[in-house]
N, C-alpha and C positions, 0 to 999 in steps of 0.2 A: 511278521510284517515283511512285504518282497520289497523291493527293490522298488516298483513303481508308487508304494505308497511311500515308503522313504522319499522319495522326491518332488511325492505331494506334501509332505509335512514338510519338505523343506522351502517349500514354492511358498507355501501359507504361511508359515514362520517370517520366510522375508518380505512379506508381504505385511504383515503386523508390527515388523520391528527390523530392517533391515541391519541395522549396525548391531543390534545383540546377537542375530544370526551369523552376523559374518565373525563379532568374535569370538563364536563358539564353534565356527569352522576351523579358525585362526589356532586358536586353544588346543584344537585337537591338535596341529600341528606342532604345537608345541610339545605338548604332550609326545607326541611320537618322537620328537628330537629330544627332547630329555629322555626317553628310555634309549636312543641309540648312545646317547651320554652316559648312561648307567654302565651301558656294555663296555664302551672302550675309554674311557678316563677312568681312571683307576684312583684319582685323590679322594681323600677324606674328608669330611666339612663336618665338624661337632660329632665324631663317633659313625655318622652315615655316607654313603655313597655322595660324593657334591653333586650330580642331576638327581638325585633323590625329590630332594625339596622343590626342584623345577616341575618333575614329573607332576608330583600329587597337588601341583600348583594350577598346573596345565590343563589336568583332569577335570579337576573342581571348580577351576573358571569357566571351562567347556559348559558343564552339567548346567550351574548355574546361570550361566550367558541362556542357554538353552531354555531354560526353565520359565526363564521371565519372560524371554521373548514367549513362547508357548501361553503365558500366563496373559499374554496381549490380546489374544484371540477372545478374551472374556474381555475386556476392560473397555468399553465406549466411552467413557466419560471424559472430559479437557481434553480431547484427541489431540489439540497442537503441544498443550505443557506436557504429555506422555511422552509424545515423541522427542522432545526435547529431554526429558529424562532417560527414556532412550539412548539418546547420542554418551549423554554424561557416563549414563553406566558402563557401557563398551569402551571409553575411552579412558575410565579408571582402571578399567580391569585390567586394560592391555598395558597401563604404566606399572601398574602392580607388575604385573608378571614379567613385563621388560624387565625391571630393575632386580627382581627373582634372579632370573639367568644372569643379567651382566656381572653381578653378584658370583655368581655359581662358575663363571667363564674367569672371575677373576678369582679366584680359589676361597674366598670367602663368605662369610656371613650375609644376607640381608636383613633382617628383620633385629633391632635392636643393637647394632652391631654401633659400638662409638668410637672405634679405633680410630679411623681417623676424619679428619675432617669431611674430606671426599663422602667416607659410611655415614656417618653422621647426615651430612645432605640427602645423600639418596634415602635415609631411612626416614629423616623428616618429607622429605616427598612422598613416598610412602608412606607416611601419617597423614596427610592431607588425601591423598587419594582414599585411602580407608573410609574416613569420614564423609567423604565427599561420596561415598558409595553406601555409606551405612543413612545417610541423609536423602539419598536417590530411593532405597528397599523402602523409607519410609512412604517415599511419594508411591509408590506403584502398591503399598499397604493400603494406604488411606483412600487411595481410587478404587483397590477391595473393596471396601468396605462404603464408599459411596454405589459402587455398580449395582446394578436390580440383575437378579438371576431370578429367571422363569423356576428353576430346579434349585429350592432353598437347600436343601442340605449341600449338596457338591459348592455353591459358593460358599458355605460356614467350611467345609473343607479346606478350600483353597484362602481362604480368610487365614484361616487359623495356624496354615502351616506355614505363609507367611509374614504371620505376627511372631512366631515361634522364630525364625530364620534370624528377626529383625534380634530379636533379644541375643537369640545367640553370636551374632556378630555382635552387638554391644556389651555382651561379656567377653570379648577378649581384652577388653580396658582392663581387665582385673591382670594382664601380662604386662603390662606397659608399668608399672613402679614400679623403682630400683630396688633389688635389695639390701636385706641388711650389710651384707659385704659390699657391696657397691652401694651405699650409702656411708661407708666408714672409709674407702675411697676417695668419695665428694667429701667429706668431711677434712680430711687430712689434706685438699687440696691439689688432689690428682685428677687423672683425667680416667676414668672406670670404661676398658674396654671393650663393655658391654651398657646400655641401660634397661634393666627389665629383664623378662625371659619366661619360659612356658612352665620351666622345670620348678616345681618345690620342695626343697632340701639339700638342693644340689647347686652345681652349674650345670648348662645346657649340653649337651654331647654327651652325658653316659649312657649303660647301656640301654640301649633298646628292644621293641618287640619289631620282629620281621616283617619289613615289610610297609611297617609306616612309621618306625621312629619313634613311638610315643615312651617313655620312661617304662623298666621293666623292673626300678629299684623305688621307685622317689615316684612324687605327684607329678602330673601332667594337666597344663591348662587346655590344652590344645585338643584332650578327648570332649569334653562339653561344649567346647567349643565350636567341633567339627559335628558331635551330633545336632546342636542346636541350629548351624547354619544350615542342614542337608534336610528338616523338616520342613523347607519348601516343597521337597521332591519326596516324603515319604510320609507326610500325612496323604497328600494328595491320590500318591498309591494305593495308601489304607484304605483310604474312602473310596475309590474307584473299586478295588475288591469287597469290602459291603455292599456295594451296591450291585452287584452281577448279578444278572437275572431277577433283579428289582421292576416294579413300574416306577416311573417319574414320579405319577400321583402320590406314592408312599413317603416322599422324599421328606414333605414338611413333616412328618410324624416319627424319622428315621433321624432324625439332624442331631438332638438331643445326644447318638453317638458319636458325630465326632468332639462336641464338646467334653465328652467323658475322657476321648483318647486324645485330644492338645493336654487336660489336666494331668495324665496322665505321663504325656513324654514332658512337659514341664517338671513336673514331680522328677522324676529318671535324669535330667541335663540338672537336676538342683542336687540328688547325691551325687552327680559324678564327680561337680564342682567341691562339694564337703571332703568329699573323697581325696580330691586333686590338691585340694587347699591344709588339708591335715599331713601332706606328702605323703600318702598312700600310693602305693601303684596299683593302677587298674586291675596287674595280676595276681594284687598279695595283700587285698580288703580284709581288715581286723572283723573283731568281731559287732560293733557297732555299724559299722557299713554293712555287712552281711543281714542282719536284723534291719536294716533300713531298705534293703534292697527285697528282702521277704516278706515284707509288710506294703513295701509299693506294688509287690504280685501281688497279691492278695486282696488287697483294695481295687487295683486294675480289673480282676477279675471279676471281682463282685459287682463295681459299676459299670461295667459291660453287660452282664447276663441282667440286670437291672434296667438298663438303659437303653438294649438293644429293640425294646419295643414301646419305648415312652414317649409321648408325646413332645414334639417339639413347645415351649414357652410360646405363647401366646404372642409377647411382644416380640419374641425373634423372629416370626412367620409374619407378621408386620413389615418387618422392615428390609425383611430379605425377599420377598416374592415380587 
């Protein structure tokens, strides 16, 4: 893509959704000052770089800001309650990721962090903005799923990978209780420097895999959770590459795959969590996860080569054309 259609997708973007575009111009810049942060601050925050967290904060609000707004271009329906969703989501996102860095600038923790009063506030704000955003994905889901698409399967696409997005950000709940140490803590009547956390088996900050942090010893919540939120942007891919060199026409009788491949990355973000939950590390799966993950190939594959040319259900061409 040149240069002159990047700033025709950018003109159409702010044109569908002006504040999720701007905060995913914003984002980017964030992003680029947390990497110049990576370079020249040299503190530690949990075992990682302290712009680490900003960075891959920065990114993922970017993508994301990006995505929905892009996702407007389909969406006609309640134009005025959209665009008010709209406003909401850019303005969570941007208190999110503020309170990310001032966190990161102040040599500390954000996310679960109860040290002291001050953390504790910003990280309950940072609970409400969460919510307050995981309650927005709902609205611009459910306008999915109201909207008529001329080309039924690319909407079940875009349907599905942000019905997928929605869960995976509602599973990050499973981070937020205390554990058992920090519930023998609260019990003894102290105050737990922490509440909650990504890590299982551990405390949060040991080692790592390069590059994004995630536990290289113990479970991590944070991998299901980042694949599950990023199936906004990679079913929608999937489906875009089935469909190359397709006609539209074929689309209602082609749809039937992407419901095979949401069941599928559904299935995939549900071992990662078993995985994550049994304090397994992503790098060092026993042998029951291994057997889970061989058996989700193999079914994957089967309902694809099955699926790839099965008719669309009768009531989904119904309700999506």
């Amino acid at each position: 893509m040149d240069i002159v259609n990047i700033a025709n997708e950018i003109r159409r973007a702010w044109t569908d959704s002006a504040p999720l575009t701007a905060t995913c111009i914003v984002m980017l810049g964030a992003f680029l000052a947390a990497c110049v942060g990576i370079l020249v601050d040299d503190r530690i925050i949990t075992g990682v770089p302290a712009w680490l967290k900003p960075a891959k904060f920065g990114i993922s609000t970017a993508i994301f800001a990006g995505t929905v707004a892009w996702l407007y271009r389909y969406i006609t329906v309640w134009p005025r309650f959209m665009r008010a969703i709209g406003w909401l989501l850019a303005a969570v996102l941007i208190i999110e990721v503020a309170i990310i860095d001032i966190q990161a600038a102040r040599g500390t923790t954000s996310h679960f962090n109860n040290a002291t009063p001050l953390d504790s506030t910003l990280f309950r704000i940072m609970g409400t903005a969460i919510g307050l955003l995981l309650l927005g994905s709902i609205a611009v889901l459910v306008a999915l799923f109201r909207q008529k698409f001329a080309d039924a399967e690319w909407g079940w696409w875009l349907r599905l990978g942000m019905l997928i997005s929605v869960i995976g950000a509602a599973a990050g709940g499973f981070m937020l209780g205390p554990t058992s140490e920090q519930m023998e803590t609260i019990r003894a009547g102290q105050r737990p420097l922490a509440v909650g956390g990504h890590t299982v088996g551990a405390p949060d900050g040991g080692p790592g895999i390069a590059g994004v942090g995630w536990s290289s010893e113990h479970g991590d919540l944070r991998i299901p959770h980042f694949f599950g939120l990023h199936a906004a942007q990679i079913l929608p891919f999937l489906g875009w590459l089935t469909r190359r060199g397709r006609h539209v026409a074929q689309s209602g009788r082609r749809a039937g795959l992407a419901f095979a491949v949401a069941a599928s990355y559904i299935a995939f973000i549900g071992i990662l969590t078993w995985q994550a939950l049994q304090g397994q590390s992503i790098v060092n799966p026993d042998g029951g996860i291994m057997l889970a993950f061989g058996l989700w190939a193999v079914a994957t594959a089967s309902a694809i080569l099955v699926l790839r040319s099965a008719p669309m259900p009768a009531h989904l061409l119904t309700t999506s054309k």
